[in-house]
C-alpha positions in Angstrom: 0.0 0.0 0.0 2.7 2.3 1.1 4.4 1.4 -2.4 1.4 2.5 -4.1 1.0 5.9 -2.4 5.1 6.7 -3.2 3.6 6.1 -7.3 1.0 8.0 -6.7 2.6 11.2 -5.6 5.3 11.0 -7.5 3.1 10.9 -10.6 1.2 13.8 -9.2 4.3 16.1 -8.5 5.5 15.3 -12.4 2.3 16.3 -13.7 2.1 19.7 -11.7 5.6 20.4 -12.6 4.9 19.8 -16.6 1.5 22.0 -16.2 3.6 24.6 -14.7 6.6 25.0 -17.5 3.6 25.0 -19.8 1.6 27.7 -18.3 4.8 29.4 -18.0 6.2 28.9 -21.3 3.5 27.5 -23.4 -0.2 29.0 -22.2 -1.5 29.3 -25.6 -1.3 25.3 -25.7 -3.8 25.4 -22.7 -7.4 25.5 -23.5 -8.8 29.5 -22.5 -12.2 29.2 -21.3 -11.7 31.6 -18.2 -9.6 34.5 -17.3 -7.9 34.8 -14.1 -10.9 36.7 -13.0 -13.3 33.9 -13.5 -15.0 35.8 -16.3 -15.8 34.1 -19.7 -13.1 35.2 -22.1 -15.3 35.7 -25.7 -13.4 36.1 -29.0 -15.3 39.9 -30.4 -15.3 39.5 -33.9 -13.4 43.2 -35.8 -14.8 44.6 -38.2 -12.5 44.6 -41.8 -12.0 48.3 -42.6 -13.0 49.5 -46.0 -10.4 50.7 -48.7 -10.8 54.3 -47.9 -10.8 53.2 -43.8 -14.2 53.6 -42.9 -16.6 51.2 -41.3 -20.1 53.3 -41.6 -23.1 51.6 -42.4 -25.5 53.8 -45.3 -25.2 57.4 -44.6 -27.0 60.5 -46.5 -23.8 62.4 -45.5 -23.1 62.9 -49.4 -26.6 64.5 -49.8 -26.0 66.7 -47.1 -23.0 68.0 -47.9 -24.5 68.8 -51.2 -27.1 70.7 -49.8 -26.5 72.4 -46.5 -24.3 75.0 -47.8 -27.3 76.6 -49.5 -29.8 76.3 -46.6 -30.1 79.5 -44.4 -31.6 81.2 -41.6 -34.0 84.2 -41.9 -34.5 86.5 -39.3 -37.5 89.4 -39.5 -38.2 92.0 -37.7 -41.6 94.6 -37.9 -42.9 97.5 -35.8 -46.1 97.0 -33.6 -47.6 99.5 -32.3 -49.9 98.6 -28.8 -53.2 99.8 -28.6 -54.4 101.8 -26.0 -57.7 100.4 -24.2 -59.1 103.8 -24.6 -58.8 104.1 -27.9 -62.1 102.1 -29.1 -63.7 105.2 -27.4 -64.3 107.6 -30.2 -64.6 111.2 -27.7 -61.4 110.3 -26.5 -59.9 109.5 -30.3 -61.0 112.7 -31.3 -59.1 114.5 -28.5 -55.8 112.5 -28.6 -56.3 110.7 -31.9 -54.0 107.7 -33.0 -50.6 108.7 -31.2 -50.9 106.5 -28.2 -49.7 103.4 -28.2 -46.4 101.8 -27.4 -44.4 101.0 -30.2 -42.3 97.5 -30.0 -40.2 95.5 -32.5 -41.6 91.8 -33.2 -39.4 89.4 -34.2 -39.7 85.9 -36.5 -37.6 83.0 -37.6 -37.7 80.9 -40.6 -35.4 79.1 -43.2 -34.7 79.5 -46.8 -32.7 78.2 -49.7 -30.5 79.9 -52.0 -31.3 79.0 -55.1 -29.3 81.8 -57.5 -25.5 82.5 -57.2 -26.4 86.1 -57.8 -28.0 85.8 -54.4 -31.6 85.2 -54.8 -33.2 83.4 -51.8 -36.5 81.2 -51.9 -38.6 81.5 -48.6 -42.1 81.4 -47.3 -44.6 84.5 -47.8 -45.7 83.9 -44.3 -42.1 83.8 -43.1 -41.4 87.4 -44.2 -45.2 88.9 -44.8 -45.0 92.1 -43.2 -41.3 92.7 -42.2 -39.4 95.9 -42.4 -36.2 94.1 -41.8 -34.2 90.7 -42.9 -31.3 89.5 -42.0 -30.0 86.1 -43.6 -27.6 84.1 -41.8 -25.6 81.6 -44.0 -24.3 78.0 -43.1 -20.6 79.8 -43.3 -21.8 82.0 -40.5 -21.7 85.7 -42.7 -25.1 87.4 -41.8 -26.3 90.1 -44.5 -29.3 91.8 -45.0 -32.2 91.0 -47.7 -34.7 92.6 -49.2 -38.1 91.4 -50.6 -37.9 91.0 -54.2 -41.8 89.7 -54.4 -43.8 87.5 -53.0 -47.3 84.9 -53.4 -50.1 84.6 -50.6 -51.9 82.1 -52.9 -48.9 79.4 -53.0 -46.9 81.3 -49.8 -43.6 81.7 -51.5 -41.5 84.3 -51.6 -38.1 85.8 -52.9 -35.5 87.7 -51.6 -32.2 88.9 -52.5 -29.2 89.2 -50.4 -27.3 92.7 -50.0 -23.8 92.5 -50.4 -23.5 88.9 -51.0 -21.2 88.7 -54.2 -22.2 86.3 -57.1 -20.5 82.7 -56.0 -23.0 82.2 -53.4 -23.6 78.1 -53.0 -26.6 77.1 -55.1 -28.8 74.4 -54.5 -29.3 72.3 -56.9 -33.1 71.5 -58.2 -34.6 67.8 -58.8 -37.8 66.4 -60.1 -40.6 65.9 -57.8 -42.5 63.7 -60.8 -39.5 61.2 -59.7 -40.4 61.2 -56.2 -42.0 58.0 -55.0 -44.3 57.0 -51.9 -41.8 55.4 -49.5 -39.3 57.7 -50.8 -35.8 58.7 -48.8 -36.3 62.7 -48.1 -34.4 65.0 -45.8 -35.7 68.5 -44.2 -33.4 70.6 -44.1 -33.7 73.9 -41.9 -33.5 76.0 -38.5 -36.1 74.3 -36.0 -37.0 76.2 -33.2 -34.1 78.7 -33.6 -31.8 76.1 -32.3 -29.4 76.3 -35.8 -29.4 74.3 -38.5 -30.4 71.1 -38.8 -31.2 67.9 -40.8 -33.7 65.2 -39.9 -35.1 62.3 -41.8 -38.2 60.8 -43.4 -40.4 59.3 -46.0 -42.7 60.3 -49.2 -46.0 59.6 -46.7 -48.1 61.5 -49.8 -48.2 63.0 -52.7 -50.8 65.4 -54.2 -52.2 66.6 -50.7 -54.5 69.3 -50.6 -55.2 70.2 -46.5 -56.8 73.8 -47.2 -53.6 76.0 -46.2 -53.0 77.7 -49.5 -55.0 78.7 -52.3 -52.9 76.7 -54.8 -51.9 73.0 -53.1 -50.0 70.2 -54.5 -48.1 69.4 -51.4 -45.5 66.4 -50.5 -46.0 65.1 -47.4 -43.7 63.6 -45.2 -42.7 62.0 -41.6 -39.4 63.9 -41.5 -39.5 66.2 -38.6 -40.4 69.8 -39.9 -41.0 72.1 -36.6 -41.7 76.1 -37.0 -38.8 77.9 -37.8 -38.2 75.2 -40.5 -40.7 77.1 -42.7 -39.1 78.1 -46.2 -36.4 75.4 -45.2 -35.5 72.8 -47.9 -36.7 69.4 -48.5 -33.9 67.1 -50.7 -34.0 64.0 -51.9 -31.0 60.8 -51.2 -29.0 62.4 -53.6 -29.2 66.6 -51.8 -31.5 67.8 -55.0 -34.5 70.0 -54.0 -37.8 68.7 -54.8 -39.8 70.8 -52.0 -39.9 73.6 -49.9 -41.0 72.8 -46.1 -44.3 74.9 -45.5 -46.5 73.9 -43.1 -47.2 71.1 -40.3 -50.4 69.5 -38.5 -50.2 69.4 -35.0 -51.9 69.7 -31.7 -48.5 69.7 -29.7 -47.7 72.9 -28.2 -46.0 75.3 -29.6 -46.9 73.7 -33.0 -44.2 70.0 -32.6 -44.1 67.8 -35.6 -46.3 64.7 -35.5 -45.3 63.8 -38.1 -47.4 64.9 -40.8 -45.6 68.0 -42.8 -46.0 69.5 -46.0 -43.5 70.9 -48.5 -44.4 72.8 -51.7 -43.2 70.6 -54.8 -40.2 72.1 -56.6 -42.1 72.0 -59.8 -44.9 74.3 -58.5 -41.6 76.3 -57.1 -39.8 77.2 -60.2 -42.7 78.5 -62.2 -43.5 80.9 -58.9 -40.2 81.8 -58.5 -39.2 82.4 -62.1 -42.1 85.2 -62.6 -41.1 86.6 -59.3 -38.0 87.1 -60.7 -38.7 88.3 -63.8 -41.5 90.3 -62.7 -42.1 90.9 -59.1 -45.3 89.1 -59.5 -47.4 86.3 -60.5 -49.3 86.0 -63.2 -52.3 82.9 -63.3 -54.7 82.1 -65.5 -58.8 82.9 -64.7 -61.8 81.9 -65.5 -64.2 82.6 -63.7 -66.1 79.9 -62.1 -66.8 78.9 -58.3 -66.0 75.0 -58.5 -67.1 72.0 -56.0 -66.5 68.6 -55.2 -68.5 66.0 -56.4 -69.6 63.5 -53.8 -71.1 60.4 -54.6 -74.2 62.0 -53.9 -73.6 64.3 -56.5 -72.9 61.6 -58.8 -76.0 60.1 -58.4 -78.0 62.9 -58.6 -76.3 64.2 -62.0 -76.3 60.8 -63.4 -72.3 60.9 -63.6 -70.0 58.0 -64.5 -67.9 58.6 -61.8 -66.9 61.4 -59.1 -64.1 63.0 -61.2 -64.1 66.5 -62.5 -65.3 69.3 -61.1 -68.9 70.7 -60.9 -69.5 74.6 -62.0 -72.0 75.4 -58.5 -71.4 79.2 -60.4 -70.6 81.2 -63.0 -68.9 84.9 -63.0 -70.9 87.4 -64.9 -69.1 88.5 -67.5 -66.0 86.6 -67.0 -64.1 84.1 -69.3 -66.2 81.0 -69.0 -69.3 83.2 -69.6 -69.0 84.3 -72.4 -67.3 80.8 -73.1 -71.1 79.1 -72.5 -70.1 77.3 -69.5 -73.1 77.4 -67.1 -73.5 76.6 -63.6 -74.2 73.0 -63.2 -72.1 71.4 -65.9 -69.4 69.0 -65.2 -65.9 70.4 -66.2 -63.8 67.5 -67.0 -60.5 68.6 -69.0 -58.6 71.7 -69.4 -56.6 71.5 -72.6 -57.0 68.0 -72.9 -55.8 67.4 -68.9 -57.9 65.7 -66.5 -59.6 67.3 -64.4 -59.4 65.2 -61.0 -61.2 67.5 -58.3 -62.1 71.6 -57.8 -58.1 71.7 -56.7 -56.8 69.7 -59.5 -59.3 72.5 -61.9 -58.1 75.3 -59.8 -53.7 74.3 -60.6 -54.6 73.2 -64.3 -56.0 76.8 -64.8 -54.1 79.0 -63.2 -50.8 77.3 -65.3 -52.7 78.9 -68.9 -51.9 81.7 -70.1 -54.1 85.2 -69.6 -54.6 86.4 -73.4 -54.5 83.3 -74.8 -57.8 80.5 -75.8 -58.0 77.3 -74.6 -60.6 74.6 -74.2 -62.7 73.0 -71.8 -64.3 69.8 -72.2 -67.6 69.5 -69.6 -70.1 67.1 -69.6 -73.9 68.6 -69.7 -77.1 66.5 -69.4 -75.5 63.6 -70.4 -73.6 64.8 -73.4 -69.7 66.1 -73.8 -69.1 69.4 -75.5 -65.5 71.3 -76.0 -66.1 74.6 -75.5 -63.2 77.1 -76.4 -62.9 80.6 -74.3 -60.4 83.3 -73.9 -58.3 82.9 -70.5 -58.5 85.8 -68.5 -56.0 86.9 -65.8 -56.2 85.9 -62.0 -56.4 89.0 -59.7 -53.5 89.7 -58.1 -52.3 89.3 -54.1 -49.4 90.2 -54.6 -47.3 91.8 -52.1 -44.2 93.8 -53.6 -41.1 96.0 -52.2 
């Protein structure tokens, strides 16, 4: 027994003396399950660097780039005068007249997009309606002052040009907004809440919308983040090319916070605006000369219509274009130089793109029948607002 014991611990001492020269020498031949801690030891897995060193995942850092440089901040100021409660009392206005009141500067915040080297700026009407002073701050961080070159209530754009700016001002660069796609990759682009510039990130959610803010609507809509001050800001595509200007929001947050649903004015209707503001200070539509409604299913019935597209004449202006054209209240109008008429808004945007001066033709439908019936386009009054 004894003899098998001295075996025993001799064998013992051997093998501990052979695990320590390995673990000394040799621990990579050991299995490594555990670290000296106790913790598991896990093999992490590196990520290979690309050829030019980086290891993003997709980025819209390209686009960016592209179009930040030509985003800006707009600042406004205007005079308001207080009035004084005793002023609705018309002894004491005849005695002291209008000169009480405190007056007080107001101030406002919006975005905008350079879209001329020469300096011309693309902004909301509503952004600047009413100011007596602008200041434009660019992404380099100059700040110069602009004046109102013209503006449209009816599709709330406006144009200003920068004082003193040169004529190598960073441009953006325009797209097509008959490209854009629901489910579409856009970017808003502009100065939320006065906090600086800033880019966030959506979708296409619609195209086509018409919510009632302007007279003239065609609006994008889209999940990205628009908040106020981003008004007049711009709205890129994956690539940084403009295909909307960032207008309006619905929401019942306060202080007016994206929910998600904003609108942006397509860079289509954009261009034509903004080219005759340009070129003439104004806007000049087409008219003529009919109160339009929806057709409802209801309607439909009723009239004994195919369908509820077009748009049905509830009146006609005396004297004006359709008039004398012998469009009467009641019919159906259903083209406007051979282009569908889809609703009263879809009429209103098909119009208002003809030319004043010129003919055109209508095509309605009338107790059952279709007639073409050619007329003379009149010209839109004007709300214009010019400095």
């Amino acid at each position: 027994m004894r003899k098998i014991w001295l075996i025993f611990s001799q064998t013992a001492t051997v093998a501990l003396a052979i695990l320590f020269v390995v673990t000394t020498l040799k621990p990579e031949w050991l299995p490594q399950t555990r670290g000296t801690s106790g913790t598991q030891v896990v093999e992490l897995k590196q990520a290979v660097s690309s050829p030019g060193g980086e290891t993003r995942s997709a980025s819209y850092n390209e686009a960016v780039k592209r179009a930040v440089p030509a985003v800006v901040n707009v600042f406004t100021s205007k005079e308001v005068r207080s009035r004084h409660p005793l002023m609705s009392d018309p002894v004491f206005r005849h005695f002291f007249g209008d000169q009480l009141g405190d007056a007080q500067r107001s101030s406002g915040l919006g975005s905008g997009v350079i879209v001329s080297a020469k300096g011309y700026v693309l902004t909301n009407h509503h952004v600047v309606d009413s100011a007596d002073e602008i200041e434009v701050a660019l992404a380099d961080g100059r700040k110069l002052k602009a004046k109102l070159v013209g503006s449209d209530p009816e599709s709330d754009l406006a144009v200003l040009q920068l004082q003193g700016a040169g004529d190598s001002l960073p441009a953006i660069t325009f797209g097509e907004d008959s490209n854009l796609r629901l489910g579409d990759v856009v970017l808003a682009i502009g100065n939320p809440f006065g906090v600086g510039q800033t880019v966030t990130m959506g979708i296409v959610s619609g195209l086509g919308r018409t919510p009632g803010i302007n007279t003239f609507e065609n609006f994008i809509q889209t999940d990205a983040a628009i908040n106020p001050g981003n008004s007049g800001g711009a709205l890129v595509d994956s690539n940084g090319n403009l295909v909307g200007v960032n207008t309006a929001i619905y929401s019942r947050a306060p202080g007016g916070a994206s929910l998600g649903i904003g609108f942006a004015i397509p860079v289509s209707n954009v261009r034509m605006v903004m080219e005759q503001i340009i070129s003439n200070g104004t806007v000049t539509r087409g008219w003529i000369g009919v109160e339009a409604q929806e057709i409802t299913a209801e309607l439909a019935e009723s009239f004994k219509l195919p369908s509820t597209q077009g748009a049905l004449i509830a009146g006609v202006i005396r004297g004006g274009p359709a008039e004398k054209g012998g469009v009467r209240p009641g019919d159906v109008l259903l083209l406007v130089e051979g282009k569908q008429v889809r609703d009263p808004s879809g009429m209103l945007n098909l119009v208002a793109a003809l030319a004043p001066g010129r003919q055109a033709t209508l095509r309605i439908r009338r107790e059952q029948k279709e007639l073409d019936l050619p007329i003379e386009v009149g010209r839109r009054p004007s709300q214009q607002k010019r400095r």
